[in-house]
Each structure stands twice: as structure tokens, then as C-alpha cells.
C-alpha positions as CSV (number, residue, x, y, z in Angstrom):
1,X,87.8,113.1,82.8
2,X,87.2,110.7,85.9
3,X,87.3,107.1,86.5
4,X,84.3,105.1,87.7
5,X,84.4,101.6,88.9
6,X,80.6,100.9,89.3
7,X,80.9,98.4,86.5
8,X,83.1,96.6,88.7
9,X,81.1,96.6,91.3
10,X,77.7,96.1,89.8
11,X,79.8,93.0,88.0
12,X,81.0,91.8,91.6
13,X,77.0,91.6,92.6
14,X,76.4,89.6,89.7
15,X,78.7,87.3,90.4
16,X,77.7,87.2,93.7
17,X,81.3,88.0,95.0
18,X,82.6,90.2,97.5
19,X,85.7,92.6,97.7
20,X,87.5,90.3,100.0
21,X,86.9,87.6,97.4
22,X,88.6,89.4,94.8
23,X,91.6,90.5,96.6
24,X,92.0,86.9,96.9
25,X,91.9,85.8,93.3
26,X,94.0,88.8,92.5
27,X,96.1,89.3,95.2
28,X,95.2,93.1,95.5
29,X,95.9,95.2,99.0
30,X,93.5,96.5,100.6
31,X,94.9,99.8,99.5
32,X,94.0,99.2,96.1
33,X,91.0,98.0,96.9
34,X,90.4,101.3,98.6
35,X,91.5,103.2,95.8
36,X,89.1,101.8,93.5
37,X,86.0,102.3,96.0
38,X,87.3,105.9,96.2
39,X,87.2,105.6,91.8
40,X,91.2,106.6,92.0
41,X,93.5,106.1,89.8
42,X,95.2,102.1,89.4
43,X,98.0,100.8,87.6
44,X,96.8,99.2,84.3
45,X,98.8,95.9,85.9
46,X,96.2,95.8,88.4
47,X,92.9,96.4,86.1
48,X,94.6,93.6,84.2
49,X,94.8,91.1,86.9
50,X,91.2,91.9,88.1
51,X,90.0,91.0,84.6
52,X,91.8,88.2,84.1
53,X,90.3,87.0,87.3
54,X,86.7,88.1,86.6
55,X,87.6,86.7,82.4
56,X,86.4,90.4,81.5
57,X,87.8,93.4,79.1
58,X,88.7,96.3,81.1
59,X,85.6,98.0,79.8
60,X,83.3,96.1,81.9
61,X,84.6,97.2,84.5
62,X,85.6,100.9,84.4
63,X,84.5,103.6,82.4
64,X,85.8,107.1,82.5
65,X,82.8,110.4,83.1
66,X,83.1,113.8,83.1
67,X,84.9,115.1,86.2
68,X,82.0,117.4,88.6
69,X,84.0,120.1,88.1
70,X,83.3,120.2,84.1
71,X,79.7,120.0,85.3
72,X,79.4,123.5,86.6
């Protein structure tokens, strides 16, 4: 199984918030912030800090999908 972090950003358009904007309410690198836009793996301290900030659970934001390699 993969990770997928479109809920994130589909929640990040509805609150009409930007990546930069989170990084600053969570305090994030930019590395993690690249990590989840590549839907890669992050410490379960960071999912927790984005939720706190967003006052989400952490299934609003990720959800995990069938790697493409099960696919074929």
C-alpha cells in the first residue's frame, strides 16, 4: 500500500491556504513539505502537527491506495 495526500491538498483549497501557509502554522521544512507533494512517507509527529493546525483527524488528510505495482 501507498500513501496519498490529496485530502490534504484538496483540504488546503478549501481553506483557501497555501503550502507556504502551512509550513508556517506547523513549522514544517520544505523538505517535508516536498515529501508529502511526492505522497512519501512522514513521521506520524508531523501528520500530527499538520492536524492540529488544520483541527482535523489524520484521515482527512491522507489515505493509503493500492501501490501501481499491485495494479498490473
Amino acid at each position: 500500500m501507498a500513501v496519498s495526500y490529496k485530502k490534504l491538498w484538496k483540504l488546503l483549497i478549501d481553506k483557501e491556504m497555501m503550502k507556504k501557509d502551512l509550513r508556517a502554522m506547523t513549522g514544517v521544512s520544505t523538505t517535508t513539505m516536498s515529501r508529502l507533494s511526492k505522497d512519501e512517507n512522514v513521521s506520524t509527529e508531523i501528520l500530527s502537527k499538520i492536524c492540529s493546525a488544520l483541527n482535523c483527524d489524520v484521515g482527512d488528510i491522507m489515505e493509503f491506495v493500492p501501490d501501481k505495482k499491485e495494479k498490473q
